[in-house]
Every structure is written in C-alpha cells, then in structure tokens.
Residue frames as qw, qx, qy, qz and C-alpha x, y, z in Angstrom:
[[0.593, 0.231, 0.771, 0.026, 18.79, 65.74, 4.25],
 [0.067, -0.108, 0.567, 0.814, 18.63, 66.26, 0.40],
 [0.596, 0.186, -0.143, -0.768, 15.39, 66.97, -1.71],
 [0.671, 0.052, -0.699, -0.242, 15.41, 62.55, -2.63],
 [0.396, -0.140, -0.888, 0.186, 15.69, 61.40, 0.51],
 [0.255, 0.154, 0.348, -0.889, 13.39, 63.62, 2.12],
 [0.601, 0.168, -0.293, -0.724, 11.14, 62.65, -0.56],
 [0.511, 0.040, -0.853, -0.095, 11.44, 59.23, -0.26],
 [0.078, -0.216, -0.769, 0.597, 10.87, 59.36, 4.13],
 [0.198, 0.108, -0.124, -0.966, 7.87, 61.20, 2.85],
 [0.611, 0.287, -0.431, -0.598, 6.34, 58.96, 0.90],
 [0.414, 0.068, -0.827, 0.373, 7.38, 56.26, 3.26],
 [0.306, 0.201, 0.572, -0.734, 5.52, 58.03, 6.67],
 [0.494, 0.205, -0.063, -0.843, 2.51, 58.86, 4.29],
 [0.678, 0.014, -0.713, -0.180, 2.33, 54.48, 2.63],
 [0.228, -0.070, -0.817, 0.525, 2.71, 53.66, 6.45],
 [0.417, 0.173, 0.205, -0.868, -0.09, 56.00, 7.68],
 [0.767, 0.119, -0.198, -0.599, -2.62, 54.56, 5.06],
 [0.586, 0.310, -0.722, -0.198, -1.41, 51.09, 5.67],
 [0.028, -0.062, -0.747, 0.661, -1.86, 51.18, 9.72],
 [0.544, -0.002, -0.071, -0.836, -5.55, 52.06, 8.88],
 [0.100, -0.017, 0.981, 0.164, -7.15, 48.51, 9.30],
 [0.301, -0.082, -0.471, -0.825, -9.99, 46.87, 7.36],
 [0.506, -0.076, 0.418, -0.750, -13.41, 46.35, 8.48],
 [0.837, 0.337, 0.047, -0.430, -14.45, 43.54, 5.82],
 [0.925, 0.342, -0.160, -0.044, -13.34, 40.52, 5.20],
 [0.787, -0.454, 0.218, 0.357, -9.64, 39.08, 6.27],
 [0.345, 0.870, 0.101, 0.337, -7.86, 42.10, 4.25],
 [0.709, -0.461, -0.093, 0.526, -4.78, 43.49, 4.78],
 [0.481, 0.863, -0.100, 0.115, -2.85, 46.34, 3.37],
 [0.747, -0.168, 0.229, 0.601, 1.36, 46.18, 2.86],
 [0.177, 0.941, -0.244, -0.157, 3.68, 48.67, 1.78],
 [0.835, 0.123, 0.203, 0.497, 6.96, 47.77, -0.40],
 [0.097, -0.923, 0.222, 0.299, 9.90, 50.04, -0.52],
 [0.774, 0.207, 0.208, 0.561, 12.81, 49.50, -3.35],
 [0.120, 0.953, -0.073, -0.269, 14.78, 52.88, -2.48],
 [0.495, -0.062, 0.541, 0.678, 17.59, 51.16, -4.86],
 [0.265, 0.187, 0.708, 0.627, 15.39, 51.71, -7.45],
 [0.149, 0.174, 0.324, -0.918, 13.23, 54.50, -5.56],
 [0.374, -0.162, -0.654, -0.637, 10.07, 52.77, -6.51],
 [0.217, 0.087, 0.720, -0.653, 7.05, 52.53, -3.49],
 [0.478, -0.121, -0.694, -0.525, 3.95, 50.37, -3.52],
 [0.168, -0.141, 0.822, -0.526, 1.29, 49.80, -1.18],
 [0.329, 0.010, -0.827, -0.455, -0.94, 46.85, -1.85],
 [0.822, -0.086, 0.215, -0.521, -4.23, 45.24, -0.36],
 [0.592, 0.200, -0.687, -0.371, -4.66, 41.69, -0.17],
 [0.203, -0.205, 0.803, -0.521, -6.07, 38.96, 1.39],
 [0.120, -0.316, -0.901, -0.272, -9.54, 36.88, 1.03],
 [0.401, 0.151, 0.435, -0.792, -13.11, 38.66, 1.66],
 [0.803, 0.214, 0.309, -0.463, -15.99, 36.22, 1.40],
 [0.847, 0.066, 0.462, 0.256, -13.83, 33.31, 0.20],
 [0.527, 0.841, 0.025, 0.120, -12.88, 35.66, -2.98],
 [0.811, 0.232, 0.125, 0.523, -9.34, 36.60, -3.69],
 [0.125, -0.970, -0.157, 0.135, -8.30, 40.17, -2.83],
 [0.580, -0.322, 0.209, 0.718, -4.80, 41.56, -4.22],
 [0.518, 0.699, 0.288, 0.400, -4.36, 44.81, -5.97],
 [0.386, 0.153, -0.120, 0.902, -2.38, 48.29, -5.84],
 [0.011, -0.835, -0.542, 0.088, -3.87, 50.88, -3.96],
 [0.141, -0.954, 0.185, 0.191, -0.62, 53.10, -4.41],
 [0.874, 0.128, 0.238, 0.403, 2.36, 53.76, -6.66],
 [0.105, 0.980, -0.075, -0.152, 4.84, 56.07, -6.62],
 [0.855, -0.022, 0.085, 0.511, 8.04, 56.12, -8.44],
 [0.109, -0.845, 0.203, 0.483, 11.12, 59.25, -8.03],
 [0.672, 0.299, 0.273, 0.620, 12.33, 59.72, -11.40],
 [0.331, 0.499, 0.128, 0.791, 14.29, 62.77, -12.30],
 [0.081, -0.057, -0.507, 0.856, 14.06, 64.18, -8.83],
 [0.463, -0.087, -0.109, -0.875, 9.95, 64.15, -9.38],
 [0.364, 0.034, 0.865, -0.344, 7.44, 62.15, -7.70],
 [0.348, 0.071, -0.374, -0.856, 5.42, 60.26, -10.02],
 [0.633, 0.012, 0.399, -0.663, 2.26, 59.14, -9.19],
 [0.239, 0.199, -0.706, -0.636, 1.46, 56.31, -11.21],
 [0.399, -0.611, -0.531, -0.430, -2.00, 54.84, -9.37],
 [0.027, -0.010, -0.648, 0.761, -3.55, 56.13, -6.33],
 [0.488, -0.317, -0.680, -0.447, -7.02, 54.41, -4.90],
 [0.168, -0.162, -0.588, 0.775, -6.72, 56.17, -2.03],
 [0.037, 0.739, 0.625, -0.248, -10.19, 57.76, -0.57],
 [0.263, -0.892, -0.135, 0.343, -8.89, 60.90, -0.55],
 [0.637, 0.650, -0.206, 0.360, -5.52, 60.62, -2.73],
 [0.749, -0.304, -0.102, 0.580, -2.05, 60.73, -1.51],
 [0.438, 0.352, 0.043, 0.826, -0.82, 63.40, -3.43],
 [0.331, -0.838, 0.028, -0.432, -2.83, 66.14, -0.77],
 [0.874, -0.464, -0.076, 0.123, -0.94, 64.32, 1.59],
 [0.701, 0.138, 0.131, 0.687, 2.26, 64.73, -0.24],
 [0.006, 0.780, 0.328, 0.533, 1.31, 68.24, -0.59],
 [0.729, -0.662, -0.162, -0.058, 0.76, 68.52, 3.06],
 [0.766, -0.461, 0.164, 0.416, 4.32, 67.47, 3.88],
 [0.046, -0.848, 0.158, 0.503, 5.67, 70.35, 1.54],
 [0.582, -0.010, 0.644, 0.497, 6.34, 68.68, -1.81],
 [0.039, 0.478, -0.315, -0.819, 6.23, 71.09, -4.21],
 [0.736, 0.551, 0.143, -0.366, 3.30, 71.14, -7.56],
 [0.391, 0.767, -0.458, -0.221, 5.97, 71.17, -9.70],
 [0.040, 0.412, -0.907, 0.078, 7.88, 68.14, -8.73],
 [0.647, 0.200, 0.659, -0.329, 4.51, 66.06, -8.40],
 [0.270, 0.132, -0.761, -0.575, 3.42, 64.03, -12.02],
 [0.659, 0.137, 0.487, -0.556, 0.49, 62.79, -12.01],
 [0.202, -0.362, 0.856, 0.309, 1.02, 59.52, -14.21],
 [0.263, 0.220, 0.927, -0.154, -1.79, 57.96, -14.24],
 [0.383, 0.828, 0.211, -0.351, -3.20, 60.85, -16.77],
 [0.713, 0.510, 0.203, 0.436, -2.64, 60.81, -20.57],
 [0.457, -0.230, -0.005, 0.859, 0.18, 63.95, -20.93],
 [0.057, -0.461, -0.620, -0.633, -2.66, 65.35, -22.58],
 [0.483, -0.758, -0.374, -0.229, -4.59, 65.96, -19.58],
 [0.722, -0.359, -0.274, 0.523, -1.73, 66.71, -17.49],
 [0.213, 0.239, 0.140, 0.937, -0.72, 69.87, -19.02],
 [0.334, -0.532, -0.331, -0.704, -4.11, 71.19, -17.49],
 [0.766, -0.460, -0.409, 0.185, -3.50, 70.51, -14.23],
 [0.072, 0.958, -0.247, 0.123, -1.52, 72.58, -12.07],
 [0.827, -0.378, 0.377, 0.177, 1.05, 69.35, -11.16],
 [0.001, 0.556, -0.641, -0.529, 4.20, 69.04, -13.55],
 [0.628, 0.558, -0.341, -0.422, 3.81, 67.69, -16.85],
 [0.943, 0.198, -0.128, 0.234, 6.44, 65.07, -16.76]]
C-alpha cells in the first residue's frame, strides 16, 4: 500500500473510532464524510440537544501534497496523537488551523 492510501485508511479507522464513541446529552450524533476523490475527511456532530440545533465540525483533514493537513480538530484529546500513534510521520503532519507564523515553532511541518 503506498504512503496516500495508507494515509487516507488511517485517517479513516481513526474518524470512525471517534465517531463510534456515542453521546451522553441530548439526541446528538457524530458522522464521518470521506471524499478520497478529492482526499478531503470530515467528521461532524449534529443533531438537537434541548430543542437547540446542534451541527458543527469536530474534524478536518485534507492530503495535499502527500501531507496531512489538519485544518480543525475539537477533539478532547486531538487526532493528530492519534495520527502519530499509527506512524505518520511530524513532518508530513500541518497543522492548519495555526497562522504559518506559529507553525514554524512547532515541531509538525510548516506547510
């Protein structure tokens, strides 16, 4: 299996995993969306807690240029230890969701 699609089944087990968790409050789901055309992975909340509306990303990763980039993650814990975990490599990890400013100070890639 190559370095993308490894990366993708990756990132796939790991949106499943947090998405099989279920919620204690309110009538709340969580969903995962795969587009490996366009190698873009989202896994969302949503549903209704105390009549209220509920729908937002808790996770976004898109593979550009053979690099996962992060672009939110409202995980407890974060994904990217996860990603970690399953041997993905600092260097190939972006952390998006930081100005490029702050990234450089990190030990994840840059861009």
């Amino acid at each position: 299996m190559d370095k993308i699609e490894q990366y993708r089944h990756t990132i796939e087990a790991v949106f499943n995993r947090y998405a099989a968790i279920p919620y204690s409050l309110g009538d709340i789901v969580c969903e995962t969306i795969f587009d490996r055309a366009q190698d873009k992975y989202l896994m969302i909340t949503l549903g209704r807690d105390q009549g209220k509306r509920v729908h937002f990303a808790v996770a976004h990763i898109d593979i550009r240029d053979g690099k996962l980039w992060i672009q939110t993650d409202r995980t407890e814990d974060g994904v990217t230890g996860d990603l970690l975990a399953a041997g993905i490599p600092k260097e190939d990890i972006v952390l998006a969701f930081m100005s490029a400013e702050r990234r450089q100070h990190t030990e994840f890639a840059v861009a």
